[in-house]
mmCIF file of the N, C-alpha and C atoms, coordinates in Angstrom:
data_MODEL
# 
_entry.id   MODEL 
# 
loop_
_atom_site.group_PDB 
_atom_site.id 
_atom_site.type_symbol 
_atom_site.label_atom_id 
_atom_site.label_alt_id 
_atom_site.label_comp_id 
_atom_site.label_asym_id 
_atom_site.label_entity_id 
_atom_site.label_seq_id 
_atom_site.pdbx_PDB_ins_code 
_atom_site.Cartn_x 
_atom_site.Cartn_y 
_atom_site.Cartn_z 
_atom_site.occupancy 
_atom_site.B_iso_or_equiv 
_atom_site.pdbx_formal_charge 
_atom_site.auth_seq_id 
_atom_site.auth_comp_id 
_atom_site.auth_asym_id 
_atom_site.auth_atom_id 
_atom_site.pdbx_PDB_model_num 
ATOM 1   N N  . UNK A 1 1  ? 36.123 -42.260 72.708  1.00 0.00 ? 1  UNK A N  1 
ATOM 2   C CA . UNK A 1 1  ? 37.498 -41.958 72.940  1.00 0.00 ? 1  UNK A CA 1 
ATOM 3   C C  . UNK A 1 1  ? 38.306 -43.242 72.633  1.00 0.00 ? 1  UNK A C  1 
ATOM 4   N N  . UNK A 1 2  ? 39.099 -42.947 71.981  1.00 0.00 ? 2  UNK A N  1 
ATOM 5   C CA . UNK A 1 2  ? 39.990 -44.180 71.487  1.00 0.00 ? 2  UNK A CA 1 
ATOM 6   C C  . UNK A 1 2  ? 40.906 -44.871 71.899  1.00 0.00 ? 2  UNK A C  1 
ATOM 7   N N  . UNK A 1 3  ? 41.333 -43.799 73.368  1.00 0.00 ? 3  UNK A N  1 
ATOM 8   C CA . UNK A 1 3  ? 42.563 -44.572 74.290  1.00 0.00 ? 3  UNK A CA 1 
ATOM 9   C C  . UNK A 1 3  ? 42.199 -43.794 75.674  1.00 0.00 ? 3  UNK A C  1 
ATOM 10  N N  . UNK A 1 4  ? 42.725 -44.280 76.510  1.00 0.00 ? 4  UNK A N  1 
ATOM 11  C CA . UNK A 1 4  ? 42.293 -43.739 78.071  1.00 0.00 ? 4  UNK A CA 1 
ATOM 12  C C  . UNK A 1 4  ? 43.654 -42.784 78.738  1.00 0.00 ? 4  UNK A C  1 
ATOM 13  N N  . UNK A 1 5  ? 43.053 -41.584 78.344  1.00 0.00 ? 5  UNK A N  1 
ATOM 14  C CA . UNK A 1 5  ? 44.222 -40.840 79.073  1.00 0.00 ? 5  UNK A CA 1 
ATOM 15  C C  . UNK A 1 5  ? 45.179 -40.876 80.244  1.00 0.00 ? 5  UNK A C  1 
ATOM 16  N N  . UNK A 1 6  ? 44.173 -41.377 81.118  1.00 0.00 ? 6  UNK A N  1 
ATOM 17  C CA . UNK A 1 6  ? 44.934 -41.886 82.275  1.00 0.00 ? 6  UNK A CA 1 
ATOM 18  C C  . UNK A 1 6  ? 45.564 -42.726 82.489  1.00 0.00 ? 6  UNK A C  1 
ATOM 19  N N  . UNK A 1 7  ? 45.744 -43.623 81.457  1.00 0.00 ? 7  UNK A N  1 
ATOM 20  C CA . UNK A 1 7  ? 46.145 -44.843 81.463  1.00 0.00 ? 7  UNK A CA 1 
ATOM 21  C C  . UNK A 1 7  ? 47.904 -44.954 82.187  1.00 0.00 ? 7  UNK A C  1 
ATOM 22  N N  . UNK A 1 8  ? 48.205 -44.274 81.695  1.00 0.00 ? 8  UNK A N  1 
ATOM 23  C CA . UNK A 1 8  ? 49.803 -43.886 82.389  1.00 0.00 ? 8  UNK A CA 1 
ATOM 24  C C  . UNK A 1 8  ? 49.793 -43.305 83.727  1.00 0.00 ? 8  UNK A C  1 
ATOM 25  N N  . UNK A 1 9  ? 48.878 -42.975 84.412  1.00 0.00 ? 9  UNK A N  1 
ATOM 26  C CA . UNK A 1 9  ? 48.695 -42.376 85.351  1.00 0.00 ? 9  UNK A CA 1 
ATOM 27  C C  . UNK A 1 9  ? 48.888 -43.716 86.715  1.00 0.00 ? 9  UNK A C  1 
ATOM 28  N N  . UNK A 1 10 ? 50.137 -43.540 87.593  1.00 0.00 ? 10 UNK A N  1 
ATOM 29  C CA . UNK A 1 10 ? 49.837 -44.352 88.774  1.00 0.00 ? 10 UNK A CA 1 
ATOM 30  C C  . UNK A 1 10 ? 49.342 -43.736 89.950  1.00 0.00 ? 10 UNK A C  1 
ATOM 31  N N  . UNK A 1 11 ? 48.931 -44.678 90.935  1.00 0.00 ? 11 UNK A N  1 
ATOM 32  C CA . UNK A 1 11 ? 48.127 -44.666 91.651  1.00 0.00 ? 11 UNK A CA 1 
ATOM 33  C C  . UNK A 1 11 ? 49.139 -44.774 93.292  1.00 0.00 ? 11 UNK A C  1 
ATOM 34  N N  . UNK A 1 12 ? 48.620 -44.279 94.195  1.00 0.00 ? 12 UNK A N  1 
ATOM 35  C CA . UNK A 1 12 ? 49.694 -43.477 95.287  1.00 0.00 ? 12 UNK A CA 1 
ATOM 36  C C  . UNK A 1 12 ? 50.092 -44.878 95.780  1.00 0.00 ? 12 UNK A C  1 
ATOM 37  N N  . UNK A 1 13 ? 50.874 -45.016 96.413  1.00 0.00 ? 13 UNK A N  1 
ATOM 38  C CA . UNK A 1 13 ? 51.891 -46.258 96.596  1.00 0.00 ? 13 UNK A CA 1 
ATOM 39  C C  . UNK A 1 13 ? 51.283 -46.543 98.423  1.00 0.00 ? 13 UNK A C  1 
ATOM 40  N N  . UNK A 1 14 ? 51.018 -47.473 98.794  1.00 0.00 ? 14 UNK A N  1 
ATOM 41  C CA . UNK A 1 14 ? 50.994 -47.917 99.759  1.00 0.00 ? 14 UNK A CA 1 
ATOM 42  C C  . UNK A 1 14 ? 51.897 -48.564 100.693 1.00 0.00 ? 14 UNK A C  1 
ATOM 43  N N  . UNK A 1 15 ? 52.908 -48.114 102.119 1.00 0.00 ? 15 UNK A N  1 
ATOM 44  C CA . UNK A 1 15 ? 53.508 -48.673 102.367 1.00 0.00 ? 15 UNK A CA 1 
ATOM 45  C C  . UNK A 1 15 ? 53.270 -48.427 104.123 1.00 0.00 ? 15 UNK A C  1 
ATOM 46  N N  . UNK A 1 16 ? 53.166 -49.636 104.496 1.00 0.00 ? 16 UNK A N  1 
ATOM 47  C CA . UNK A 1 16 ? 52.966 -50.078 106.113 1.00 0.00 ? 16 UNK A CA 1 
ATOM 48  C C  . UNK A 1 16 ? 54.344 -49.662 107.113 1.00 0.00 ? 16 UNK A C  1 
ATOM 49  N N  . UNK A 1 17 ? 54.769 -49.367 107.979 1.00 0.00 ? 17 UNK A N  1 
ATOM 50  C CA . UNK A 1 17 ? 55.966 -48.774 109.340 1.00 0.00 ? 17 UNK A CA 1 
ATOM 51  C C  . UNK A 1 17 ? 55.703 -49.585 109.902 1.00 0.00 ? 17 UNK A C  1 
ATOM 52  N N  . UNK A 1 18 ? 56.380 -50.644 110.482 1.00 0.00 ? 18 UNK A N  1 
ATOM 53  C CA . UNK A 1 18 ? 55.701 -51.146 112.141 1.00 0.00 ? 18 UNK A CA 1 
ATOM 54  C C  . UNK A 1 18 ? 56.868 -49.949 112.950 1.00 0.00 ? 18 UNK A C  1 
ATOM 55  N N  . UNK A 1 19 ? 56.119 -49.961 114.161 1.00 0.00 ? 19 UNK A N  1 
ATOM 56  C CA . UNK A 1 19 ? 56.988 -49.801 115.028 1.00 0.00 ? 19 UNK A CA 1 
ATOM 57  C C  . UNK A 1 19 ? 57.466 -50.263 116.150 1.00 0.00 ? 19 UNK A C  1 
ATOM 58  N N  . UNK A 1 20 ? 58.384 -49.838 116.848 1.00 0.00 ? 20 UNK A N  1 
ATOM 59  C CA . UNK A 1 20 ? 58.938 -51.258 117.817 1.00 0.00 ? 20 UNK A CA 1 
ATOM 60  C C  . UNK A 1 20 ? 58.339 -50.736 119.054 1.00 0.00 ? 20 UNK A C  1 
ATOM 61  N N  . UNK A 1 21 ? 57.673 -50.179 119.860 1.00 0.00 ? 21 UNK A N  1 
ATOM 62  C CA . UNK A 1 21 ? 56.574 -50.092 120.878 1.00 0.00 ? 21 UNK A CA 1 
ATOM 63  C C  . UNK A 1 21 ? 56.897 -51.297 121.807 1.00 0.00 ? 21 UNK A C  1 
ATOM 64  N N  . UNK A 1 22 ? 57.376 -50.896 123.019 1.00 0.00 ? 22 UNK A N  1 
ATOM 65  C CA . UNK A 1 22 ? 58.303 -51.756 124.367 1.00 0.00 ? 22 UNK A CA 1 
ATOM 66  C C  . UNK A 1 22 ? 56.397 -51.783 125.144 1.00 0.00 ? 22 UNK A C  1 
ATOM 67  N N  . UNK A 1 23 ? 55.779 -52.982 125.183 1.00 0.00 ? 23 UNK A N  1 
ATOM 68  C CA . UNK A 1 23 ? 54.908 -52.665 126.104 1.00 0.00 ? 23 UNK A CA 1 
ATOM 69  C C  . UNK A 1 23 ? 55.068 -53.473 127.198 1.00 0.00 ? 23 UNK A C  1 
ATOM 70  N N  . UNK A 1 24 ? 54.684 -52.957 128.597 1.00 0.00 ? 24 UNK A N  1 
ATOM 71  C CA . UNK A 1 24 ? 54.888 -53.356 129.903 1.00 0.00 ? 24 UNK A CA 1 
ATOM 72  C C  . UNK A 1 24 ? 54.092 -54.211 130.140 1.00 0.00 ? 24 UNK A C  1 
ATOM 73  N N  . UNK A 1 25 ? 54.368 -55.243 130.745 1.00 0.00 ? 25 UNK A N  1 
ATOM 74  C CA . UNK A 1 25 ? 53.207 -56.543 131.674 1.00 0.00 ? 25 UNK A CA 1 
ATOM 75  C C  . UNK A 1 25 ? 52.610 -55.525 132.883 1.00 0.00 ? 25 UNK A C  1 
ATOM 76  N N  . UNK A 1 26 ? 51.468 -56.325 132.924 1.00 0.00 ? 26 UNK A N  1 
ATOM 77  C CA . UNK A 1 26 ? 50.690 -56.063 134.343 1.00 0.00 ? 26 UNK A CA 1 
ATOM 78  C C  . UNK A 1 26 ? 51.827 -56.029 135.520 1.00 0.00 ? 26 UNK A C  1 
ATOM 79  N N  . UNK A 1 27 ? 52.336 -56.433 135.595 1.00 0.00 ? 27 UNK A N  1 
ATOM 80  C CA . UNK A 1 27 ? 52.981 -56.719 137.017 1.00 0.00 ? 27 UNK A CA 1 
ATOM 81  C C  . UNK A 1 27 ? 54.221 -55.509 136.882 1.00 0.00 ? 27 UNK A C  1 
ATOM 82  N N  . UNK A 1 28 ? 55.062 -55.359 135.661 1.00 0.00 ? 28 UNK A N  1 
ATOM 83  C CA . UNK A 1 28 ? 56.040 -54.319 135.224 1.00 0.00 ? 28 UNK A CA 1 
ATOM 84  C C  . UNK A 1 28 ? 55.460 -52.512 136.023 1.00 0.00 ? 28 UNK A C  1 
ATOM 85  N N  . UNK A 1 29 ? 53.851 -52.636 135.576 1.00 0.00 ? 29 UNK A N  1 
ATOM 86  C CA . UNK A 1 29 ? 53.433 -51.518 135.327 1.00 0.00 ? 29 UNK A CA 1 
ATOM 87  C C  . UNK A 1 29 ? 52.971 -51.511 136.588 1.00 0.00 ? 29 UNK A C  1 
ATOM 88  N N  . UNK A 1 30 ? 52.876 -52.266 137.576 1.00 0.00 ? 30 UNK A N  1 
ATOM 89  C CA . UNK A 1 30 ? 52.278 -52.008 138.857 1.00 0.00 ? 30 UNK A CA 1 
ATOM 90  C C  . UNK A 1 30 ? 53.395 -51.982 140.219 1.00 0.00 ? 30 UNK A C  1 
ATOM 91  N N  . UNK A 1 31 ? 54.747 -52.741 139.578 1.00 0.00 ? 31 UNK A N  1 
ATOM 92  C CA . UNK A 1 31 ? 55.664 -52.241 140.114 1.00 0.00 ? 31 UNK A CA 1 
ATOM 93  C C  . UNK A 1 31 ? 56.240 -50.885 140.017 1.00 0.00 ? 31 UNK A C  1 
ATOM 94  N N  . UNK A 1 32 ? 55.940 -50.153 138.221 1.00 0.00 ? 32 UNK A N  1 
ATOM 95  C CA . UNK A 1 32 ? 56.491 -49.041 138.690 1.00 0.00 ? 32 UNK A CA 1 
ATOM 96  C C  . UNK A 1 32 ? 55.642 -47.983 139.304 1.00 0.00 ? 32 UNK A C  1 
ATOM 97  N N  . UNK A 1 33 ? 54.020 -48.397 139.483 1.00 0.00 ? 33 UNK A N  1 
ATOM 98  C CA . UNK A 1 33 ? 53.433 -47.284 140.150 1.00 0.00 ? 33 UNK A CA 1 
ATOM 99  C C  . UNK A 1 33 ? 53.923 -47.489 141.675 1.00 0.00 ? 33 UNK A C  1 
ATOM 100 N N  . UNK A 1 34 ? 53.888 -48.477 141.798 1.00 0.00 ? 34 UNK A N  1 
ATOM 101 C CA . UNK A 1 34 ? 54.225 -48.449 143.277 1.00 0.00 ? 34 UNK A CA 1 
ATOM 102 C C  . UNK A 1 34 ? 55.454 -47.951 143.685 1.00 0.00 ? 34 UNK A C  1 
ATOM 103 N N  . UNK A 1 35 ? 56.426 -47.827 142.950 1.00 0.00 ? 35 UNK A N  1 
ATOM 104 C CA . UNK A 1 35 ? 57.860 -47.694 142.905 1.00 0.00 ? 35 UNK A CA 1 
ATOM 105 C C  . UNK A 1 35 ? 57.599 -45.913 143.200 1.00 0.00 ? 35 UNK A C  1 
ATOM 106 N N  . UNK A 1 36 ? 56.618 -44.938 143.076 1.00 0.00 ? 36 UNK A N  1 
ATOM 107 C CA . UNK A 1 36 ? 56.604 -43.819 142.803 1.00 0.00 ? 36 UNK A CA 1 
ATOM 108 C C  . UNK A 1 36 ? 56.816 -43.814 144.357 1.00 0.00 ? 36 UNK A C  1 
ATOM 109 N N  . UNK A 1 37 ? 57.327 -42.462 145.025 1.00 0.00 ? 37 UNK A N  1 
ATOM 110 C CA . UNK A 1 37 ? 57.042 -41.690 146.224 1.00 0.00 ? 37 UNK A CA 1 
ATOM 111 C C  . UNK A 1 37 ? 55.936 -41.227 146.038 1.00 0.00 ? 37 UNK A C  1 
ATOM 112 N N  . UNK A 1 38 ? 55.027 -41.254 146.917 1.00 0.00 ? 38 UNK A N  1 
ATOM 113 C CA . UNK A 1 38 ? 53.327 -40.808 147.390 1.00 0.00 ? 38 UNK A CA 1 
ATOM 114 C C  . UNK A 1 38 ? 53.787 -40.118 148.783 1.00 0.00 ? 38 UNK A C  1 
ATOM 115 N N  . UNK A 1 39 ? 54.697 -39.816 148.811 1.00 0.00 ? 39 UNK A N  1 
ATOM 116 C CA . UNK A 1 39 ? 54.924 -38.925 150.132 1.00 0.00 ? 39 UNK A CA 1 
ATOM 117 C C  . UNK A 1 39 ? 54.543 -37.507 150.235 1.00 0.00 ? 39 UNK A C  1 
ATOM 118 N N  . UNK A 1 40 ? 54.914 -36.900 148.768 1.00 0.00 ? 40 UNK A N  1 
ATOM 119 C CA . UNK A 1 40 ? 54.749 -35.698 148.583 1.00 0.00 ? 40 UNK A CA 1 
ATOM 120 C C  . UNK A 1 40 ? 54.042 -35.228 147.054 1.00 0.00 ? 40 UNK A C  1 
ATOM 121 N N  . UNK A 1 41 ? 52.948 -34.313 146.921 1.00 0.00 ? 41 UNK A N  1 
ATOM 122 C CA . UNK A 1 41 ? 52.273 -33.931 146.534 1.00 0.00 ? 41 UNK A CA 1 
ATOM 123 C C  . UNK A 1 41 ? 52.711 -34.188 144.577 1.00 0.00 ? 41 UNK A C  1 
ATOM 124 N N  . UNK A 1 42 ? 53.862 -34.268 144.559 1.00 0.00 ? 42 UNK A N  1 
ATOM 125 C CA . UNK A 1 42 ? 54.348 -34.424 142.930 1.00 0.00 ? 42 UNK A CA 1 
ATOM 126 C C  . UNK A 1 42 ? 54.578 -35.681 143.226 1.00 0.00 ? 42 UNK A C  1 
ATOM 127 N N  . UNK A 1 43 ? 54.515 -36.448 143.752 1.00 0.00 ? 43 UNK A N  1 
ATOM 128 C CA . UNK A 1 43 ? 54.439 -37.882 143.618 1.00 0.00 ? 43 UNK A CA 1 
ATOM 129 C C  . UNK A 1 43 ? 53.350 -38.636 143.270 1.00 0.00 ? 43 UNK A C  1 
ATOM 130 N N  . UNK A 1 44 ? 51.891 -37.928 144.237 1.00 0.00 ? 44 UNK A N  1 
ATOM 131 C CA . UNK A 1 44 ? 50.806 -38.237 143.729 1.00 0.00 ? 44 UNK A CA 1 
ATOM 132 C C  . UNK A 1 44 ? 50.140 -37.767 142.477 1.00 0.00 ? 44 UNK A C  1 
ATOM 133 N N  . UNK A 1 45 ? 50.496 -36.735 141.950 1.00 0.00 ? 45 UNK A N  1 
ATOM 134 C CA . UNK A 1 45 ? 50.119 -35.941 140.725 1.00 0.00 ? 45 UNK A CA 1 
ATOM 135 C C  . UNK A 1 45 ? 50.973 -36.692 139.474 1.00 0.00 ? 45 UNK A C  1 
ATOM 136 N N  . UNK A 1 46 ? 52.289 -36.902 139.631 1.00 0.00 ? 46 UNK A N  1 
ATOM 137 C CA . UNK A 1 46 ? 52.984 -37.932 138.852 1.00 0.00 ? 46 UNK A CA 1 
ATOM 138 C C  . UNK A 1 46 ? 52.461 -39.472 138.875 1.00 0.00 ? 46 UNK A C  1 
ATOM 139 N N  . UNK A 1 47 ? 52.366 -40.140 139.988 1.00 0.00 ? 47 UNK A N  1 
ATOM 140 C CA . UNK A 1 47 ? 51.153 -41.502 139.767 1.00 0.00 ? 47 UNK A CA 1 
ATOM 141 C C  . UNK A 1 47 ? 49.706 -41.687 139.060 1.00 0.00 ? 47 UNK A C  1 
ATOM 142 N N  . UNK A 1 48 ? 49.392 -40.325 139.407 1.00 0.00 ? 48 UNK A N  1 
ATOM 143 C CA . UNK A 1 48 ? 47.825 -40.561 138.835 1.00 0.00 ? 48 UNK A CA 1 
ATOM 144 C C  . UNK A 1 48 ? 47.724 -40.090 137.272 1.00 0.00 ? 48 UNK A C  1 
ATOM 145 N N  . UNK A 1 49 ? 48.800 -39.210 137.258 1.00 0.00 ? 49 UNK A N  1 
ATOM 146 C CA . UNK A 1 49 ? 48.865 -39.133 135.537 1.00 0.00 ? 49 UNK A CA 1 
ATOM 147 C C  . UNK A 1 49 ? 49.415 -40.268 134.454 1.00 0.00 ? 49 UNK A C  1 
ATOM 148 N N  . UNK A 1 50 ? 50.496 -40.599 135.605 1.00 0.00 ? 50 UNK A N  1 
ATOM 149 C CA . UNK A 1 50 ? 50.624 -41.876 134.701 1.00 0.00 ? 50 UNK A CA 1 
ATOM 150 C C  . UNK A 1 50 ? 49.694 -43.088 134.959 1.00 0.00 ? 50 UNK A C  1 
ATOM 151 N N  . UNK A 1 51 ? 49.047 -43.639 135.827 1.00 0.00 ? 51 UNK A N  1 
ATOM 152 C CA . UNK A 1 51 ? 48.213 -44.107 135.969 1.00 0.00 ? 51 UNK A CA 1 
ATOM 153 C C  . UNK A 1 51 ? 46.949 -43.984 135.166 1.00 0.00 ? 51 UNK A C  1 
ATOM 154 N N  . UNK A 1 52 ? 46.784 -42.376 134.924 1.00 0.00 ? 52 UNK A N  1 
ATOM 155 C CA . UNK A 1 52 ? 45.811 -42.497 133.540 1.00 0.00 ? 52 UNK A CA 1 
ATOM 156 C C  . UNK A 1 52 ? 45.708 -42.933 132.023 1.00 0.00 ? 52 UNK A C  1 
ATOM 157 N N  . UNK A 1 53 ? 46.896 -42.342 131.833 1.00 0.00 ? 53 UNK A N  1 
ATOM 158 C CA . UNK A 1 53 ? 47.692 -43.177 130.367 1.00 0.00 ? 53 UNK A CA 1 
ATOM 159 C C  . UNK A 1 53 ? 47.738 -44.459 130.429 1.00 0.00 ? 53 UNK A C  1 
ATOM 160 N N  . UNK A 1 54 ? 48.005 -45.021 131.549 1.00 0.00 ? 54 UNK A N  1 
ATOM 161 C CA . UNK A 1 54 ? 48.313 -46.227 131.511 1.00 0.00 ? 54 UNK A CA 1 
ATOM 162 C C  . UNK A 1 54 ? 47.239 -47.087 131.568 1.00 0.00 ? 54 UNK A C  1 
ATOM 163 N N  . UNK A 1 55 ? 46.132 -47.165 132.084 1.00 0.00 ? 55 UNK A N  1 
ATOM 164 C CA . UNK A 1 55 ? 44.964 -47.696 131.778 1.00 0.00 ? 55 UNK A CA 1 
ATOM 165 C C  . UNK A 1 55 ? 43.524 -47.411 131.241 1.00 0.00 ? 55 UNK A C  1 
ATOM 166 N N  . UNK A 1 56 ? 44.283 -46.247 130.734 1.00 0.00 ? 56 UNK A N  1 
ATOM 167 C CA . UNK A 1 56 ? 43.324 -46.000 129.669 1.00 0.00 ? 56 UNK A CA 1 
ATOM 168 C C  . UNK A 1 56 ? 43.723 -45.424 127.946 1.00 0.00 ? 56 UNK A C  1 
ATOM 169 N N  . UNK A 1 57 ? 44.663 -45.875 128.045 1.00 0.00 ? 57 UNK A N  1 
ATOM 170 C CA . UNK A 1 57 ? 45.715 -46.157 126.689 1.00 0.00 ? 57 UNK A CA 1 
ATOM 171 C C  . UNK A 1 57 ? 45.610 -44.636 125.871 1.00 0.00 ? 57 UNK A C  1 
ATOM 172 N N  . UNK A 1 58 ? 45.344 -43.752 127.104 1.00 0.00 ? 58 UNK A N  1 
ATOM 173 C CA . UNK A 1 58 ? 45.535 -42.105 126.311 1.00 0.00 ? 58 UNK A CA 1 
ATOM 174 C C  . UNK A 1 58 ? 46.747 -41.106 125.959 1.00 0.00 ? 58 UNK A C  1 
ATOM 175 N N  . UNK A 1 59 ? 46.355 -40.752 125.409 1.00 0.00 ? 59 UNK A N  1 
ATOM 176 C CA . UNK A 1 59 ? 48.014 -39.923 124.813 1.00 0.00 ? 59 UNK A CA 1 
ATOM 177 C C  . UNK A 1 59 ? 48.628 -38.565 126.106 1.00 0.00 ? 59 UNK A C  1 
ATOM 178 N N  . UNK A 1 60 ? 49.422 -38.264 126.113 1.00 0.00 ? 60 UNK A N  1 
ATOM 179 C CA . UNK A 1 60 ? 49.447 -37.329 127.006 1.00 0.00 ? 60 UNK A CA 1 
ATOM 180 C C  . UNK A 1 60 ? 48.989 -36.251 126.749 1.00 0.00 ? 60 UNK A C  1 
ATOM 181 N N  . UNK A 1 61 ? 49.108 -35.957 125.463 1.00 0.00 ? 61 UNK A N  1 
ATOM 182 C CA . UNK A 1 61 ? 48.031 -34.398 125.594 1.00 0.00 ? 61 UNK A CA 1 
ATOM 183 C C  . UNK A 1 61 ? 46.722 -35.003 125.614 1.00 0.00 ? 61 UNK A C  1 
ATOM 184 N N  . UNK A 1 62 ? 45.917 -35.362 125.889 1.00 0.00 ? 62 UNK A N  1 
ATOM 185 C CA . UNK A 1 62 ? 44.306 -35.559 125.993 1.00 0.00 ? 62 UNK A CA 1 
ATOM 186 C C  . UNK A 1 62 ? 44.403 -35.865 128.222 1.00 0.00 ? 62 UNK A C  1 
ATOM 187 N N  . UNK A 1 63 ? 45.555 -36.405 128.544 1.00 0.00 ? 63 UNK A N  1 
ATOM 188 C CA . UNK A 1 63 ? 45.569 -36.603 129.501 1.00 0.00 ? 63 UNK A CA 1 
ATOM 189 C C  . UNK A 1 63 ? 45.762 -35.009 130.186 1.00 0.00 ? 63 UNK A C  1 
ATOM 190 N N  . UNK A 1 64 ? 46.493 -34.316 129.362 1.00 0.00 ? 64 UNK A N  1 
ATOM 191 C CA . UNK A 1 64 ? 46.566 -32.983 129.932 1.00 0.00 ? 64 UNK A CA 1 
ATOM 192 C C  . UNK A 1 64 ? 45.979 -31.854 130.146 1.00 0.00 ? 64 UNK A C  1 
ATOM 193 N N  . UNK A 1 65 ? 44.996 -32.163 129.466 1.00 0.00 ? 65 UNK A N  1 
ATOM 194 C CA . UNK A 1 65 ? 43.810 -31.414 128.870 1.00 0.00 ? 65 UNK A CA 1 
ATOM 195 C C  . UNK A 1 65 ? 42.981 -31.859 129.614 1.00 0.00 ? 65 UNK A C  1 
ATOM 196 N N  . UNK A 1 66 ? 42.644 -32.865 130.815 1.00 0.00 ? 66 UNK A N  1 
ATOM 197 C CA . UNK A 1 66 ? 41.777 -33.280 131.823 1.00 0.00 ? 66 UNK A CA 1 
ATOM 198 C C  . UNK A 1 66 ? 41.516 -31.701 133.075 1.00 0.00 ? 66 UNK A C  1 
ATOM 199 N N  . UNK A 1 67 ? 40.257 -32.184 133.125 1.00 0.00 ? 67 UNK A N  1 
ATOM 200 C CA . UNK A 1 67 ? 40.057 -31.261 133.814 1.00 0.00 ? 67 UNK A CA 1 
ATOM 201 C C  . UNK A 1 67 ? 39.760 -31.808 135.259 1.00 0.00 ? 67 UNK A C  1 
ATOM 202 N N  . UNK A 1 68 ? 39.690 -31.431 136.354 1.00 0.00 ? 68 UNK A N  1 
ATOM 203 C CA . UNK A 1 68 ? 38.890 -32.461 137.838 1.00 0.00 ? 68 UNK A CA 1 
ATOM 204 C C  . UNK A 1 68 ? 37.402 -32.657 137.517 1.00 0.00 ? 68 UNK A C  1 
ATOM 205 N N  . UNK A 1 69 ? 36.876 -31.968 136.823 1.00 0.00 ? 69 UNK A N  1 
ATOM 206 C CA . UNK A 1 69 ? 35.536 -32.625 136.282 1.00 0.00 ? 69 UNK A CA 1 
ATOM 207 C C  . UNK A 1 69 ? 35.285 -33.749 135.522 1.00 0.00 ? 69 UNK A C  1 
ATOM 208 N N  . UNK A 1 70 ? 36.655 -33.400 134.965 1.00 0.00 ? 70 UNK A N  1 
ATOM 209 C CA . UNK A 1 70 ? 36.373 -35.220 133.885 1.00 0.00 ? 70 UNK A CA 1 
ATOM 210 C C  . UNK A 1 70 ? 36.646 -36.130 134.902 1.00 0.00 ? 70 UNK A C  1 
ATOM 211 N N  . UNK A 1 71 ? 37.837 -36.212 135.804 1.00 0.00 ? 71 UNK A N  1 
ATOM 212 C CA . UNK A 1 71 ? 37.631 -37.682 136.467 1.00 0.00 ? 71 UNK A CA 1 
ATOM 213 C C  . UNK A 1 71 ? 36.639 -37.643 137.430 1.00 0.00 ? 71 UNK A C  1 
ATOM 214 N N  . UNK A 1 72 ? 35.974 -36.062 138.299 1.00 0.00 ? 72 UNK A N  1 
ATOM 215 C CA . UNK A 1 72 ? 34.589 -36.572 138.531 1.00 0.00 ? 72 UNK A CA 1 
ATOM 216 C C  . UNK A 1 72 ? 33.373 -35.651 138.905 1.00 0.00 ? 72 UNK A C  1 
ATOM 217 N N  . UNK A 1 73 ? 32.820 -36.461 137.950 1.00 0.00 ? 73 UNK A N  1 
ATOM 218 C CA . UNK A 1 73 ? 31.927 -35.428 137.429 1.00 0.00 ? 73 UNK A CA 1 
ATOM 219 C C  . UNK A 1 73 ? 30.986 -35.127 138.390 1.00 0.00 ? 73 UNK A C  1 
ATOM 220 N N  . UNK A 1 74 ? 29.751 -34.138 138.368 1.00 0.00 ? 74 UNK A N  1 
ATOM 221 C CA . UNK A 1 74 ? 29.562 -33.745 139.339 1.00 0.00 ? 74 UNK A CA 1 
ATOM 222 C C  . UNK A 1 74 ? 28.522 -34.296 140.158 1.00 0.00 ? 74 UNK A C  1 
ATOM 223 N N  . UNK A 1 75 ? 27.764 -35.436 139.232 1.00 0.00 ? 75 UNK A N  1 
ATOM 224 C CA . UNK A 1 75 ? 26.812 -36.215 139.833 1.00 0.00 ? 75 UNK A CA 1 
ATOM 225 C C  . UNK A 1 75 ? 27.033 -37.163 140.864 1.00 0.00 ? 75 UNK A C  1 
ATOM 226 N N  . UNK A 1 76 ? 28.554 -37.616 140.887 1.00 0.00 ? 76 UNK A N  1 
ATOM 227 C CA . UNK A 1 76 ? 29.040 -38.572 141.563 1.00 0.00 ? 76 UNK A CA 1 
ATOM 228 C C  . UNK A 1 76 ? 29.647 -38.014 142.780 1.00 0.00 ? 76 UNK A C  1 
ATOM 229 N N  . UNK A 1 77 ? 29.670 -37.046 143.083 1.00 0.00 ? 77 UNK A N  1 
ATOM 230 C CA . UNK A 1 77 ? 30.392 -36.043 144.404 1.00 0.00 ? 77 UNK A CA 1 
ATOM 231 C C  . UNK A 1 77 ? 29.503 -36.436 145.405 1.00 0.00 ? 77 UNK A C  1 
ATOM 232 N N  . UNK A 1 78 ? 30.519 -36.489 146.397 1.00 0.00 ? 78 UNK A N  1 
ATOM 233 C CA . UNK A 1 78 ? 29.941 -36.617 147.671 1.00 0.00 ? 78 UNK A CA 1 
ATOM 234 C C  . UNK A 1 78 ? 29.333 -35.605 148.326 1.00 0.00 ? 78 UNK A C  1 
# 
């Protein structure tokens, strides 16, 4: 073949996003759990969900999709 067909052909363009992602200090993030009301039943269900995301860097749907078996499972029951 005498010339390369593809030769004119480009190749998909590569381009990087940062994004601007606010992340909290230790101390930020433990003031606002504490900051929650634990008085009443959506207080604790609101702490511990965010409390899960939050140290374990999960998205909220995978957090939502938890079942009481995942945080404990059944070998570990009292």
């Amino acid at each position: 073949m005498p010339s390369n067909p593809a030769h004119a052909v480009r190749g998909p363009r590569h381009a990087v996003k940062k994004g601007s992602i606010t992340v909290m200090s230790s101390k930020e993030t433990t003031d606002f759990l504490n900051s929650i009301d634990t008085l009443h039943v959506v207080g604790l269900c609101d702490r511990a969900f965010i409390a899960v995301m939050v140290y374990t860097f999960a998205r909220v749907s995978a957090v939502v999709r938890l079942k009481v078996e995942d945080y404990f499972p059944l070998k570990q029951r009292c």
